[in-house]
C-alpha positions in Angstrom: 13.3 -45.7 -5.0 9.6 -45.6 -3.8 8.2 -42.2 -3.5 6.7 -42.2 0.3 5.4 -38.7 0.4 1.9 -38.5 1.2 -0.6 -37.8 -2.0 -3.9 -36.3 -2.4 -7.2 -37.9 -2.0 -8.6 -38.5 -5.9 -10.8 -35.5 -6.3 -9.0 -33.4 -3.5 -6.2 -30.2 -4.5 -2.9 -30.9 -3.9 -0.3 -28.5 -1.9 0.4 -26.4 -4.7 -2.7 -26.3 -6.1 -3.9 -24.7 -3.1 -1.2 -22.3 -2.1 -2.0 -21.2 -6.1 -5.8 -20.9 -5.6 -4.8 -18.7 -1.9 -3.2 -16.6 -3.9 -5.5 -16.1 -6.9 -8.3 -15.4 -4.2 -6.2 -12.9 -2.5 -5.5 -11.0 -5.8 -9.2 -11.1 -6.9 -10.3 -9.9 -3.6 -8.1 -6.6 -4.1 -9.3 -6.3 -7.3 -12.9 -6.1 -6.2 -12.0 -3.9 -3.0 -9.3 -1.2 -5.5 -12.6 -0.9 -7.8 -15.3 -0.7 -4.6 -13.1 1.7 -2.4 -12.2 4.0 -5.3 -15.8 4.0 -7.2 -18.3 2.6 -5.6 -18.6 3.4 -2.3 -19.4 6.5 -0.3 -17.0 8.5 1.4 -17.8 7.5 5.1 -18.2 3.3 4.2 -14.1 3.5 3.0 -13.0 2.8 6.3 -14.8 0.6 7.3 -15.0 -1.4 4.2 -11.1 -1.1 3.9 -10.3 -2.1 7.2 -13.2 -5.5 6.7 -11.3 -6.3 3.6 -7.6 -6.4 5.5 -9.5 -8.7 7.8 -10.5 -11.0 5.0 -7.0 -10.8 3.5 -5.8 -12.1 6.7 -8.3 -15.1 7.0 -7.3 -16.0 3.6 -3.4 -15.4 4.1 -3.4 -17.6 7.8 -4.7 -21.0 5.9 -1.0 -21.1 4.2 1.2 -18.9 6.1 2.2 -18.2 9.7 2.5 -14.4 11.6 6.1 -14.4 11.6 5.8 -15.0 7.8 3.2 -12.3 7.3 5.4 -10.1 9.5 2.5 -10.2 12.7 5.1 -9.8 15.2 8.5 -8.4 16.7 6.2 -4.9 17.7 9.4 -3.4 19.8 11.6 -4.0 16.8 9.2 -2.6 14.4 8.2 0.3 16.5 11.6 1.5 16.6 12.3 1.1 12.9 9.2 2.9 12.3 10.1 5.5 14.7 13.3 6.2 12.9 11.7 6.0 9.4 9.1 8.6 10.3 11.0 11.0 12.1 13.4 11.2 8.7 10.0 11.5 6.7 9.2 14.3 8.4 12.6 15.8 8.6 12.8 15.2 4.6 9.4 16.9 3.7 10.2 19.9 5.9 13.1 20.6 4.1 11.0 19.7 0.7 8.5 22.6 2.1 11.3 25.1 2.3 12.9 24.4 -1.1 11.1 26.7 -3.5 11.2 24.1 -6.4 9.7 21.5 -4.5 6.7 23.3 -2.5 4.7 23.6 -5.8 4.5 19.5 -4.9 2.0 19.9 -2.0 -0.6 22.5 -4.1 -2.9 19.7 -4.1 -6.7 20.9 -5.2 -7.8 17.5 -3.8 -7.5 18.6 -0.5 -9.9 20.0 1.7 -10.5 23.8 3.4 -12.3 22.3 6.6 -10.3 21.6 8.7 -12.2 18.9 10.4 -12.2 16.9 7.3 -8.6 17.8 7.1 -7.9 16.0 10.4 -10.4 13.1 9.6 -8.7 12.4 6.5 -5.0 12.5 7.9 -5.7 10.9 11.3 -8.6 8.3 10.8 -9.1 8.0 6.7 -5.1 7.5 5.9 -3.9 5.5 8.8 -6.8 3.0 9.4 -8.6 3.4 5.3 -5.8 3.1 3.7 -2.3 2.6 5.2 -3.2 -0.4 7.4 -5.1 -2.8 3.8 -2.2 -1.3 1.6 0.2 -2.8 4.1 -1.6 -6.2 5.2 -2.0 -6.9 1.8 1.4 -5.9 0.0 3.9 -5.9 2.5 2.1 -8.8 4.8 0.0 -11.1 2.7 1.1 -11.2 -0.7 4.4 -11.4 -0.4 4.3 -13.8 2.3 2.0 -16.1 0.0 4.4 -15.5 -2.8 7.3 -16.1 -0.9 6.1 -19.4 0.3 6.7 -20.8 -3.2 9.0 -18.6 -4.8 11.3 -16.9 -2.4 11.4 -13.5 -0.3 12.5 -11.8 -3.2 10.6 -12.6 -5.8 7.8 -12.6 -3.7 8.4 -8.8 -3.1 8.7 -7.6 -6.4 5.5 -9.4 -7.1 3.9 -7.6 -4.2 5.2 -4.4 -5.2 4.3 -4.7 -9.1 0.7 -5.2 -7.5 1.4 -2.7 -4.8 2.0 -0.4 -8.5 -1.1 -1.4 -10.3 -3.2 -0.8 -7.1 -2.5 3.0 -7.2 -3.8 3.2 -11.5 -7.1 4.7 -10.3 -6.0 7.2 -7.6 -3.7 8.3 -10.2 -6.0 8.9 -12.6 -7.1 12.6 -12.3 -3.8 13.5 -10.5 -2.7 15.7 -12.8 -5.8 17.2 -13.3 -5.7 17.9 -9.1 -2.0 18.6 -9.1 -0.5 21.7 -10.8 3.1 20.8 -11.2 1.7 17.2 -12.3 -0.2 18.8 -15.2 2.6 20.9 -15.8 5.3 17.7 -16.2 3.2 15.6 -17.7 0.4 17.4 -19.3 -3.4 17.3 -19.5 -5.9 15.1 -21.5 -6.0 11.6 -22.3 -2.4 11.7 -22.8 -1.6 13.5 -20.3 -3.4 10.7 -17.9 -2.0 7.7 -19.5 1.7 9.4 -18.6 0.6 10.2 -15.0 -0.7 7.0 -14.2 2.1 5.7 -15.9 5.0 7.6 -13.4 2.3 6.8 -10.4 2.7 3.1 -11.1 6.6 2.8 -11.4 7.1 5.2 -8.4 5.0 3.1 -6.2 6.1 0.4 -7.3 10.2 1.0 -6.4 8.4 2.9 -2.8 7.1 -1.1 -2.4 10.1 -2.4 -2.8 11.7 -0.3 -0.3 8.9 -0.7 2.2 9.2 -4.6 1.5 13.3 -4.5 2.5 12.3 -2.1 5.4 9.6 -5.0 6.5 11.7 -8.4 6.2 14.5 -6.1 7.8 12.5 -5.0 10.7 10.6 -8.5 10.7 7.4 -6.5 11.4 4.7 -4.5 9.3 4.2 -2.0 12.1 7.4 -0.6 10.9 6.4 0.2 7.2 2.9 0.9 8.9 4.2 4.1 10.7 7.1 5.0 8.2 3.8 4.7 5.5 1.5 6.3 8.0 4.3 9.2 8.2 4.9 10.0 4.9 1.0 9.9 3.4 -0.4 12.0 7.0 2.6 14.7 6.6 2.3 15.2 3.0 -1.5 15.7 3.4 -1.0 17.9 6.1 1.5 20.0 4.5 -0.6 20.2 1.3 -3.3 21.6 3.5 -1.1 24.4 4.7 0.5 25.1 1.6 -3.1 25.0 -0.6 -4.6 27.7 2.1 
């Protein structure tokens, strides 16, 4: 039987070759931007720069994928999913707040006392700096790319294993910042290597879940606002509790 499917030009990628190099680019480019945002850049370029590389993530993303792959679409559905999602987020953390054992949580030292900055950082910084790239690229583009080949669920434990390994330098000083982290899992070198350790796996299993909540709603805006909800709230309510 003749094989009629169409080859390459000599010289020219095939399909695969491609889809593999799409992805490779997409991964270095977080790379770069995880090192850049976290420390290189000044405060008020994090945005900004942020927001420019979800733009270039998507430029790369469109050459193999389509919006309803990268989840660009179904905004009704995905609004109320993400309605639901944040109204239970905050619901959860109140009750976190009033539970003696689990205020100690939100005595962060890495927030701030002004309260301008306080607002900046959980209206502008979170939602546009940080929420909106982390979920473009990990619940959006990467799984879609990795999906293409390999299936939706393989493709979104890679995402999330990246999603993971994304948060190793926020991590770093956390339990430096956060009492009860130092407390659980200590201070020092050792006591890093163990927080960044936990900060991977839990974010990690959080992508997963925000990856079933996105192929379920068919829409990033829904793990945009149930993410937007549970990062602006906590820093909110780690704000009041810290004053």
């Amino acid at each position: 039987m003749v094989d009629r499917r169409p080859r390459p030009e000599p010289g020219q990628p095939d399909g695969r070759t491609s889809a593999t190099a799409t992805f490779a680019g997409v991964v270095a480019v977080l790379v770069i931007a995880n090192v850049v945002s976290n420390r290189l850049i000044p405060a008020p370029l994090y945005v900004p720069w942020n927001l420019a590389v979800a733009a270039v993530l998507l430029v790369l993303a469109r050459r193999r994928v389509g919006d309803a792959e990268l989840g660009l679409g179904e905004w009704r559905r995905g609004a109320a999913f993400g309605t639901v999602l944040a109204l239970a987020t905050l619901v959860v953390m109140l009750v976190a707040l009033a539970m003696p054992v689990f205020r100690q949580l939100y005595d962060d030292r890495r927030v701030d006392d002004d309260v301008v900055q306080v607002l900046y950082q959980a209206l502008v910084r979170v939602p546009l700096g940080t929420v909106l790239l982390e979920e473009i690229a990990f619940r959006s583009v990467v799984p879609a790319l990795a999906a293409h080949r390999r299936g939706i669920l393989r493709g979104s434990v890679i995402a999330s294993v990246l999603f993971g390994l994304w948060h190793v330098l926020p991590a770093w000083n956390l339990n430096e910042a956060n009492q009860v982290a130092g407390d659980v899992f200590g201070t020092g070198a050792a006591g890093t290597a163990v927080t960044v350790a936990f900060g991977v796996v839990g974010t990690t299993v959080a992508g997963l879940w925000w990856c079933w909540i996105r192929y379920r709603s068919r829409s990033i805006l829904a793990t945009v606002m149930a993410h937007t909800a549970t990062n602006t709230i906590g820093y909110l309510l780690a704000y009041a509790v810290t004053r």
